[in-house]
KEGU-540380 format. One record per atom (N, C-alpha, C, O, CB): x, y, z. Coordinates in steps of 0.02 Angstrom, whole numbers, plus 50000, padded with zeros to 5 digits. Glycine has a CB too. Layout:
<pts>
XYZ;...
</pts>
This chain:
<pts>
498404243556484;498344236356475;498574232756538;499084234256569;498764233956414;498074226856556;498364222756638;498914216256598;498964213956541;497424217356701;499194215256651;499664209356644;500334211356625;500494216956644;499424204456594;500764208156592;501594210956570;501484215056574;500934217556586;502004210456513;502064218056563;502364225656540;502694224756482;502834229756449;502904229256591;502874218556458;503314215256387;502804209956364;503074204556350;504194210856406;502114209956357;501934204156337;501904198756268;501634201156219;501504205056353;502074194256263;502174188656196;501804187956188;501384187756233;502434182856186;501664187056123;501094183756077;501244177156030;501754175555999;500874189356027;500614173856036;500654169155995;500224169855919;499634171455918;500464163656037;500574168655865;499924169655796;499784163555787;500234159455778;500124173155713;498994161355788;498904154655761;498514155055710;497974157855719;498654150055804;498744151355618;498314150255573;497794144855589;497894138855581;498654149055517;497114148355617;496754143555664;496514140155576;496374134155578;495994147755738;496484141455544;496204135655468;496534131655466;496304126055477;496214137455389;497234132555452;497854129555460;497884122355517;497864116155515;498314135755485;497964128255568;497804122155629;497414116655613;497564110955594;497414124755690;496634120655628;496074114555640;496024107455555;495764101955551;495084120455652;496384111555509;496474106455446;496814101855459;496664095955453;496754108555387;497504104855486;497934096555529;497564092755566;497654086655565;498554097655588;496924096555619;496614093255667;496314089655655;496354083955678;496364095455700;495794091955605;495304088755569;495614081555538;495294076255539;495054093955511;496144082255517;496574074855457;496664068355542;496484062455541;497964079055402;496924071455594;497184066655630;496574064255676;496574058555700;497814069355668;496024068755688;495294067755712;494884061255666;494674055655682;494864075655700;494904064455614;494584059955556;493674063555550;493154060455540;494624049355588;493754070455559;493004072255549;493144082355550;493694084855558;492384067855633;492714084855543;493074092955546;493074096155612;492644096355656;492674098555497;493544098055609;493614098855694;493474105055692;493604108255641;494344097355738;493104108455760;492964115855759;493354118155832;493574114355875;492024117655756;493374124255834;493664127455900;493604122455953;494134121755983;493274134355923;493084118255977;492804114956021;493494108756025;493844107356073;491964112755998;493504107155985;494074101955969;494834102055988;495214097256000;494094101555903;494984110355988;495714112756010;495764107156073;495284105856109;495784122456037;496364104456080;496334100556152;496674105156208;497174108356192;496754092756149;496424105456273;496644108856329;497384108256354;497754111656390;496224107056378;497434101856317;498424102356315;498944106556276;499534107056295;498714096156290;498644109856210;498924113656171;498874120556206;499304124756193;498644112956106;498504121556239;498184126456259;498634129356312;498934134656320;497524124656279;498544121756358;499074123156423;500004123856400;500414127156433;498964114956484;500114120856351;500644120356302;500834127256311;501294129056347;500454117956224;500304132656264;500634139156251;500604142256322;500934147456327;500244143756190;500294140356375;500254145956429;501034143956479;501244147756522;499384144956483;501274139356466;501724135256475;502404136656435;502964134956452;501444129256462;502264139256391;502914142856348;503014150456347;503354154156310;502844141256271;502414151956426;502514160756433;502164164456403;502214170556411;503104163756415;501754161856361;501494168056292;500904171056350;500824168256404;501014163456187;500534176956330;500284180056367;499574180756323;499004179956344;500724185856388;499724181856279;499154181856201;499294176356147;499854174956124;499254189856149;498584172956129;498454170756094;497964173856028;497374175756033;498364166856127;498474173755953;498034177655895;497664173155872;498074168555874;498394181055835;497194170855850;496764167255805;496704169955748;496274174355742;496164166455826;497064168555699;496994173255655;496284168555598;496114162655597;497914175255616;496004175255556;495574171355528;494954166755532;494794161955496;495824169455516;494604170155593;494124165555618;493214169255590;492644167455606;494314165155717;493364172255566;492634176755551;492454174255496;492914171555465;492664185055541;491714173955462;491334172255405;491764175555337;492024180955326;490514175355416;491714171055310;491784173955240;491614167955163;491584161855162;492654176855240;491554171755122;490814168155088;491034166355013;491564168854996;490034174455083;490744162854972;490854160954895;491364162854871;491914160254860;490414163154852;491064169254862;491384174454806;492214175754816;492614176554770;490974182554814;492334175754872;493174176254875;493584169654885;494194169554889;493394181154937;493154163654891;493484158154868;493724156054789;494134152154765;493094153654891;493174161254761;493124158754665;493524161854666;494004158954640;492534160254599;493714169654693;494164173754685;494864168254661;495134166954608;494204178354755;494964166454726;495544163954764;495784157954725;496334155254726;495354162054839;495184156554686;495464148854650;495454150654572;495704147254527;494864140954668;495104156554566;495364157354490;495814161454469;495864162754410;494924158754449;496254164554524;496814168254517;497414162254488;497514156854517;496974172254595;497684163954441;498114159754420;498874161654458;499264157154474;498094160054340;499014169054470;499664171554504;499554167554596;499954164354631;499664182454501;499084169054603;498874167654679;498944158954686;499104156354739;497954170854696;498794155054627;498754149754644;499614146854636;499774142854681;498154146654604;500154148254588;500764147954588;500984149554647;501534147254663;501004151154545;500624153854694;501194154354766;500904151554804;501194151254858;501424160954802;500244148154801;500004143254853;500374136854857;500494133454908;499314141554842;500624135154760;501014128354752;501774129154797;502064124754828;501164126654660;501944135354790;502674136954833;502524134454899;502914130554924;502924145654840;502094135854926;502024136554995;501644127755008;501814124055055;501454144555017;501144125954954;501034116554978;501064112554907;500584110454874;500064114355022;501534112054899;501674106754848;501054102754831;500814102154774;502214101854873;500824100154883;500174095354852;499614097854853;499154094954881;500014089154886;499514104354820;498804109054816;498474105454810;498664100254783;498624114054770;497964106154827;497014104054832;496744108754820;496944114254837;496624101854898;496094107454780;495624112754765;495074115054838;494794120454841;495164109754695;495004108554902;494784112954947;495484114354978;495464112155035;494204110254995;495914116354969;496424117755010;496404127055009;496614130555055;497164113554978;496114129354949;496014134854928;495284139754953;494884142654917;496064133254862;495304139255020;494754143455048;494534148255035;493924148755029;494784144755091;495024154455024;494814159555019;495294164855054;495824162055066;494204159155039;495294171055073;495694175155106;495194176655160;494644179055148;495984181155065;495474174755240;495104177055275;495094184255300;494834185555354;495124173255314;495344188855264;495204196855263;494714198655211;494684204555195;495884201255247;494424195655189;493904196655132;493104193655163;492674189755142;494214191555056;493184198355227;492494195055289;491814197455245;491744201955203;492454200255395;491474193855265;490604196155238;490304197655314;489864201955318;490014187955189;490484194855363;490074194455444;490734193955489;491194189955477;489454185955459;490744198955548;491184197555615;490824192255663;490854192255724;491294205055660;490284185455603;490314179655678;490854175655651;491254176455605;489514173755698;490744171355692;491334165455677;491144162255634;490544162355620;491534160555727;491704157555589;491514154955526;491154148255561;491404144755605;492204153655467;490524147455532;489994143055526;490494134955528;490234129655546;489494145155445;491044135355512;491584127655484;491934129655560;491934124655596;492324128255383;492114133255579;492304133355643;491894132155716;492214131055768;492544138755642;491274132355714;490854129655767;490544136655785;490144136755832;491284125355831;490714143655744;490044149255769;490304151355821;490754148255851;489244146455789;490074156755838;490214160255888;490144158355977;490364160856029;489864164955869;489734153155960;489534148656048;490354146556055;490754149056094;488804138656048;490474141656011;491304139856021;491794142256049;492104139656095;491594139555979;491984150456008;492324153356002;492294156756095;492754157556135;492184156955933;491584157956102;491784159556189;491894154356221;492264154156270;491244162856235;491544148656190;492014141756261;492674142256242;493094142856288;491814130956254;492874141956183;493754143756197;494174150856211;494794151356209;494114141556133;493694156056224;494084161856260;494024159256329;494494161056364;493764169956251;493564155256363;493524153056456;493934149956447;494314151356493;492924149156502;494314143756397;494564140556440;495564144156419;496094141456434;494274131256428;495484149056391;495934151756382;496084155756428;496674157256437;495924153756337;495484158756476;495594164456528;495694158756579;495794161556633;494904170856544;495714152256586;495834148456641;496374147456651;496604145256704;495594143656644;496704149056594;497514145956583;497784153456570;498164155056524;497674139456504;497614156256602;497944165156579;498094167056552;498524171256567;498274168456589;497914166156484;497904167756414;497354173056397;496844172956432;497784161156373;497404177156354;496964182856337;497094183056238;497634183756210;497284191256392;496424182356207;496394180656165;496154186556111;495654189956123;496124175456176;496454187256065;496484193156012;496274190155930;496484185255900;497354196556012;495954193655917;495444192955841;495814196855812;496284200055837;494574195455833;495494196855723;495504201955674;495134207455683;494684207455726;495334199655617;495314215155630;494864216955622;495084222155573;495504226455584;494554217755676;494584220855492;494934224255454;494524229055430;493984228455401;495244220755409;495004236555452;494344241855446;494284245355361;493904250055351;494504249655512;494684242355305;495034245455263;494284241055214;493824245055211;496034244055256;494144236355189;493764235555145;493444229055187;493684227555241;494084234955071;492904225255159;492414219755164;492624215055097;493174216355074;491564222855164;492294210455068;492094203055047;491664207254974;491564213354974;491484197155122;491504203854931;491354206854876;490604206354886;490204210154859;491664204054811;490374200154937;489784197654939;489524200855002;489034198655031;489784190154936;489934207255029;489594209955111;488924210355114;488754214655073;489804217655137;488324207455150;487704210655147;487504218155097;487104219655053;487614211855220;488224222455145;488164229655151;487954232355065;487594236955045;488994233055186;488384226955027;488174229154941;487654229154939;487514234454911;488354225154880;487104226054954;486254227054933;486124232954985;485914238454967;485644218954951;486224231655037;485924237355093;485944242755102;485494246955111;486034237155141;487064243755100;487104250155090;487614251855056;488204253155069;487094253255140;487334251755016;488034255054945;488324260454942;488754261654899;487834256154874;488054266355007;488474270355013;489164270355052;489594274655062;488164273955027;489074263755069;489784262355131;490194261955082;490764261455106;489864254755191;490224261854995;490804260954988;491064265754911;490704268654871;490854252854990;491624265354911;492084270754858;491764269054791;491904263254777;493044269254853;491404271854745;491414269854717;491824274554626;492104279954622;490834267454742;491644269154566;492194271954528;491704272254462;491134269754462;492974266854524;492034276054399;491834279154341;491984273254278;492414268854280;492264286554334;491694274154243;492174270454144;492864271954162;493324268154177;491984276554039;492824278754156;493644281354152;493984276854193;494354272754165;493824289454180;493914276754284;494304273154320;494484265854300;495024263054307;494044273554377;493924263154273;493804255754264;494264256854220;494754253354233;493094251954244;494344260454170;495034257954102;495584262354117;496004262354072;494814259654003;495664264854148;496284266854175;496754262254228;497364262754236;496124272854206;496244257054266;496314254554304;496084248654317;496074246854375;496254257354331;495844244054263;495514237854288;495604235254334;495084233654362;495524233754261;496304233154372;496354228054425;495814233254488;495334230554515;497374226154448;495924238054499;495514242754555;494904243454549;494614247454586;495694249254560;494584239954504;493754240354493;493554235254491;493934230554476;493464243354438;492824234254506;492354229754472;491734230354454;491514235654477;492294225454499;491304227054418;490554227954416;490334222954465;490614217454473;490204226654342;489624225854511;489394221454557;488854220854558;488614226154578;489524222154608;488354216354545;487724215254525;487504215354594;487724211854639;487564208954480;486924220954602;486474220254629;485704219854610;485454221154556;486614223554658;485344217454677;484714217354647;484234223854640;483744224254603;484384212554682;484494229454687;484324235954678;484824241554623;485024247354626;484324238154751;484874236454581;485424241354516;486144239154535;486404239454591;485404252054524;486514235954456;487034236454471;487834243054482;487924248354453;487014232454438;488104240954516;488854246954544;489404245854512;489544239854509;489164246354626;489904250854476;490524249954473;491014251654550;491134257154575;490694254154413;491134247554563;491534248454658;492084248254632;492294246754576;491474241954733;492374250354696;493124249454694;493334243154726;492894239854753;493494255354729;494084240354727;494164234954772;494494239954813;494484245954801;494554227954749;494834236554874;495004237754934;495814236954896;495974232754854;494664232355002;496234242054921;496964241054904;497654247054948;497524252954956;496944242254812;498044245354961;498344249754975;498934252554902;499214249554856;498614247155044;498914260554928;499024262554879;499554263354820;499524267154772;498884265554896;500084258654838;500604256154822;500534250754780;500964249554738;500914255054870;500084247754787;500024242254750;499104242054715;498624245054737;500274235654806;499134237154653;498414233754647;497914232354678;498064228554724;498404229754635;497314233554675;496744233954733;496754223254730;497024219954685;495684239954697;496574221854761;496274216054818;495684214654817;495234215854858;496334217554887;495674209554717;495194209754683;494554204954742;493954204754726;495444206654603;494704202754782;494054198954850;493844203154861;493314201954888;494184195354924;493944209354856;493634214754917;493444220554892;493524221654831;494134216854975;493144225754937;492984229554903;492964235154964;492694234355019;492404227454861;493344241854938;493624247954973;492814252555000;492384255854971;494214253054905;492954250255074;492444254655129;492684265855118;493184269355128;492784250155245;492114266855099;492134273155095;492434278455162;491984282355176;491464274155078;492894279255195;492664282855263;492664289555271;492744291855328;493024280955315;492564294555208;492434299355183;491474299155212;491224304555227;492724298955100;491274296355213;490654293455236;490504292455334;490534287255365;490684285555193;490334299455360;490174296055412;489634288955443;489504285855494;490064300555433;489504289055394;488964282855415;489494276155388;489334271755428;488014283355360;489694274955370;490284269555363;490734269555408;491124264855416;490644269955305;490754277055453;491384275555484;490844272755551;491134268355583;492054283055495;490224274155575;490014273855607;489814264955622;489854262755679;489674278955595;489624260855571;489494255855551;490274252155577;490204246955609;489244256455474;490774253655568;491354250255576;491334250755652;491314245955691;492004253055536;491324256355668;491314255455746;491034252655791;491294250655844;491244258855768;490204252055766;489704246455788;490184240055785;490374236955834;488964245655733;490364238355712;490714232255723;491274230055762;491304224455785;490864230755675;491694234155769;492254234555831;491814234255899;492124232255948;492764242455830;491484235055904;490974236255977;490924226755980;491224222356010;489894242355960;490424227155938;490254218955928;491004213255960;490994209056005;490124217555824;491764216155899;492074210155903;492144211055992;492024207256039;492854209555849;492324216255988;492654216056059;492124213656120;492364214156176;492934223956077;491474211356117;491224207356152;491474200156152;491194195756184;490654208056140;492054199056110;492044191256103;492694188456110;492834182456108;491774188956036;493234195156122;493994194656141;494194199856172;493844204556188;494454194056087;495024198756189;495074204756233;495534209956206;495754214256243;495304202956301;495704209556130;496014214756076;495994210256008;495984204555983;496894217656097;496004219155996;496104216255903;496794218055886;497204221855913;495534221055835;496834212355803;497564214855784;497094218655708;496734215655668;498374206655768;497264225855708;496844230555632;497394230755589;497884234555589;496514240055645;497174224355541;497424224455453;497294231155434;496764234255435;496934219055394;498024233355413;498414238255389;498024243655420;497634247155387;498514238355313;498104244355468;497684249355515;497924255455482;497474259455491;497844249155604;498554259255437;498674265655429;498244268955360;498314274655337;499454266055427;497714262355330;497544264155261;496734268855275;496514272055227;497494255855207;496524268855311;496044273155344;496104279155378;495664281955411;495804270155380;496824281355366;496984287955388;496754293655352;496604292955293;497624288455392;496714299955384;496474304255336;496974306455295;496784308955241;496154309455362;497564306155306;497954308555236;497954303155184;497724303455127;498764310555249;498174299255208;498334291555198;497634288955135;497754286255081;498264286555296;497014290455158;496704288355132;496344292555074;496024290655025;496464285855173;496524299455100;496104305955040;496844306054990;496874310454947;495834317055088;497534300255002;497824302354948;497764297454922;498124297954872;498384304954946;497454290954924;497294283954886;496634288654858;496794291254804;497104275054943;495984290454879;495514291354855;495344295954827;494934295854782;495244290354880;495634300954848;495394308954829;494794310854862;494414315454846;495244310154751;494734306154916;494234308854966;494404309755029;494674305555065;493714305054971;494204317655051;494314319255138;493904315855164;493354314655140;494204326355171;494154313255231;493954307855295;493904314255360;494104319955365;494774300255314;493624311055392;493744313555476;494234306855524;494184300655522;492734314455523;494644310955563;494914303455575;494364297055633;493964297355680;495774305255618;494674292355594;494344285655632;494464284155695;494044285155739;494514279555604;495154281055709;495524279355765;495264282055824;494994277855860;496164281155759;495254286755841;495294290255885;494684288255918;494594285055970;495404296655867;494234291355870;493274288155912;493334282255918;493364279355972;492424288655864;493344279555864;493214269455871;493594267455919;493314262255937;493474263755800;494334268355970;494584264256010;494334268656066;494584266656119;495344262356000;494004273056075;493854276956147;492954275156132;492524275156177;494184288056151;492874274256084;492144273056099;492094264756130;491654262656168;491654274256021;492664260856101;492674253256112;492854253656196;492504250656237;493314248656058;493424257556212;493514258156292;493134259756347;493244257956405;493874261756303;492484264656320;491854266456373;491624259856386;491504259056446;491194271456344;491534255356352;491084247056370;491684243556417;491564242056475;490894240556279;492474242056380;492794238456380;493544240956402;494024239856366;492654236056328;493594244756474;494204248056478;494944245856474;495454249156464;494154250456526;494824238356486;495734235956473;495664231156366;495974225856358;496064225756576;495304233656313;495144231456277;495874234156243;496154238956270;494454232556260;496144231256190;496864228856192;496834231956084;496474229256042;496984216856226;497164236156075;497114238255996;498024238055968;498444242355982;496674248255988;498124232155927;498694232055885;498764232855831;498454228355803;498944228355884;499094237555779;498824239555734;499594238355687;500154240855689;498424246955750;499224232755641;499844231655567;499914238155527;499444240755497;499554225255500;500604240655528;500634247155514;501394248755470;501884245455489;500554251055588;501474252455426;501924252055388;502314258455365;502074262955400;501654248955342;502804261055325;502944266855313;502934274055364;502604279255367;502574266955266;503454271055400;503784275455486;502914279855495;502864286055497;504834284455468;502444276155499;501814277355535;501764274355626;501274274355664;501214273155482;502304272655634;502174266455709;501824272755744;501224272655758;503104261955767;502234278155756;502124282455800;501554286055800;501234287055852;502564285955801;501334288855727;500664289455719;500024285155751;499534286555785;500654289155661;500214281155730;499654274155762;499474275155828;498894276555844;500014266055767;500014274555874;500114277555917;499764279255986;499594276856040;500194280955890;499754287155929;499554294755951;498784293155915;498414298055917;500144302655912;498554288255889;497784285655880;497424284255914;496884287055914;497644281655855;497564279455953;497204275956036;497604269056023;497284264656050;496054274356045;498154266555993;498284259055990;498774259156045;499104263956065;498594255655916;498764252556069;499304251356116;499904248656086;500344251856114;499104246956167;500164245156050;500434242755992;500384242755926;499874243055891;500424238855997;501224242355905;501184243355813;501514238855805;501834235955850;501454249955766;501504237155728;502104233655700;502734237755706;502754243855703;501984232055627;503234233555714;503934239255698;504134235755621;504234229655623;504794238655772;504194239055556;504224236155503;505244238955509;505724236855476;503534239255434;505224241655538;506194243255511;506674239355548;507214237155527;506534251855527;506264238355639;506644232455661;506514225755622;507024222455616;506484231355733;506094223755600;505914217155560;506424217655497;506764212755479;505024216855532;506454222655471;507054222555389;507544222655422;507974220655383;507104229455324;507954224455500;508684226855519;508674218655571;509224216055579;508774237055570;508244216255594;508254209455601;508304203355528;508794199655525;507614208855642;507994203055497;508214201655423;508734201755386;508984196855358;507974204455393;508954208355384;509654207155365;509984204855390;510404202255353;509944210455356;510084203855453;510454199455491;511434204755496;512004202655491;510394190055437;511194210355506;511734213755532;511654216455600;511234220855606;511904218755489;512054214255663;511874215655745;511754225755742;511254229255751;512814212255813;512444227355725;512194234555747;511394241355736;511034244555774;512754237355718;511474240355653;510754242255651;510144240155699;509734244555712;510574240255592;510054234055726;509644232155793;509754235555846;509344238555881;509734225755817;510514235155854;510414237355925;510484245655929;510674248055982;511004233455975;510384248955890;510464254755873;509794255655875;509704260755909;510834256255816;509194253155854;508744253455857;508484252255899;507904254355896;508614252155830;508654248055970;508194245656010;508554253456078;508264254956130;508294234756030;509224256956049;509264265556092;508934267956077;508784272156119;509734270656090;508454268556004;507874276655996;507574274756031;507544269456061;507394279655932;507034283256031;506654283256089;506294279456064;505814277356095;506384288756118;
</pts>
């Protein structure tokens, strides 16, 4: 990777953002709108990366999701007291398309604001979530083998982890997308990668984002592992990582892979092709707010 050797990041809830923008604009503001002072702001406070989090298509179906969840909508009221029903978008990990969301100004935008980000020496980092899609992905009509799918039995053993999905070429019982600790992530729906042609398809798409930034941050990057994932599914994988960030580096050699990662996997990640992980134990030993566990942690290797 060029530049630091320690580099900062900034996360921006670009929905978030451009909704404030939009209220003080008085019209909907898209990427185009960011002003070059905020911009110069963060390059000005040292950061080296800018995240956009949340900027890719995503469609209907995981907004109804999102607004007829009754648990989901109690912690939206925690978080804005004065809920709105458009305040309730949707989850932007529940993508249907890696362009930019159509409400954000599309993908033309999105490169006028990586130039004027590379003007101000900023280097700008996307999503990219290789673990499931949007309930509404194209891929359900096209290719229904990209994804896990499930039995009666599973469905009543397991309702929250299933669904029925109407298609027009026959309907599917799918799975949702979930890690395995918890309830599947009724928006979405769990990418097969027991399936070389799914894993192949993801990589195309990593090819794509990375024409349009200069790293990704990969939502829960460790759930696509081959252990990891043949013990959620009961299906053997070949591993992913490895091809998809060396196939992304033949085009794109300083292309930048951070990977949200959990359960003392950092190191694994790793030894994948990522240049960065989450550290989830410094974050709980920062949290607690006791000094030694930190600094005990910042001696391992």
């Amino acid at each position: 990777m060029t530049g630091s050797r320690y580099p900062s990041l900034d996360q921006i809830n670009t929905r978030v953002w451009l909704t404030e923008l939009s209220r003080r604009l008085g019209k909907r503001a898209t990427l185009d709108d960011i002003p070059d002072g905020e911009l110069e702001r963060l390059a000005e406070m040292g950061f080296d990366w800018v995240w956009f989090l949340s900027v890719w298509q995503t469609g209907l179906a995981a907004r109804r999701v999102s607004r007829s969840n009754a648990e989901w909508r109690n912690e939206f009221r925690e978080a804005l007291p004065d809920l709105r029903e458009e305040d309730i978008a949707g989850s932007g990990f529940a993508i249907t398309s890696y362009t930019v969301h159509q409400n954000l100004g599309g993908d033309v935008a999105l490169a006028r604001l990586r130039e004027r980000l590379r003007k101000r020496g900023l280097r700008l980092m996307l999503d990219f979530v290789p673990n499931h899609v949007a309930l509404d992905h194209p891929w359900v009509e096209d290719h229904p083998d990209f994804f896990v799918t499930g039995t009666e039995l599973d469905l009543a053993r397991a309702p929250k982890n299933y669904t029925r999905v109407k298609r027009k070429g026959g309907d599917l019982l799918l799975a949702h997308g979930r890690d395995p600790y918890f309830p599947g992530w009724t928006d979405t729906l769990q990418l097969n990668y027991g399936n070389p042609a799914t894993q192949g398809a993801m990589i195309g798409e990593l090819a794509k984002i990375a024409q349009q930034c200069d790293g990704v941050r990969c939502d829960m990057a460790m759930l696509v592992l081959p252990e990891v994932f043949e013990r959620t599914w009961g299906i053997p994988t070949q591993p992913f990582w490895p091809k998809a960030t060396q196939r992304v580096r033949e085009k794109s050699p300083d292309f930048t892979f951070m990977a949200e990662v959990y359960w003392d996997l950092e190191w694994t990640m790793l030894q994948q092709g990522f240049d960065y992980a989450y550290d989830k134990r410094l974050y709980d030993r920062l949290r607690d707010g006791h000094a030694r566990p930190v600094r005990e942690h910042f001696h391992a290797g």
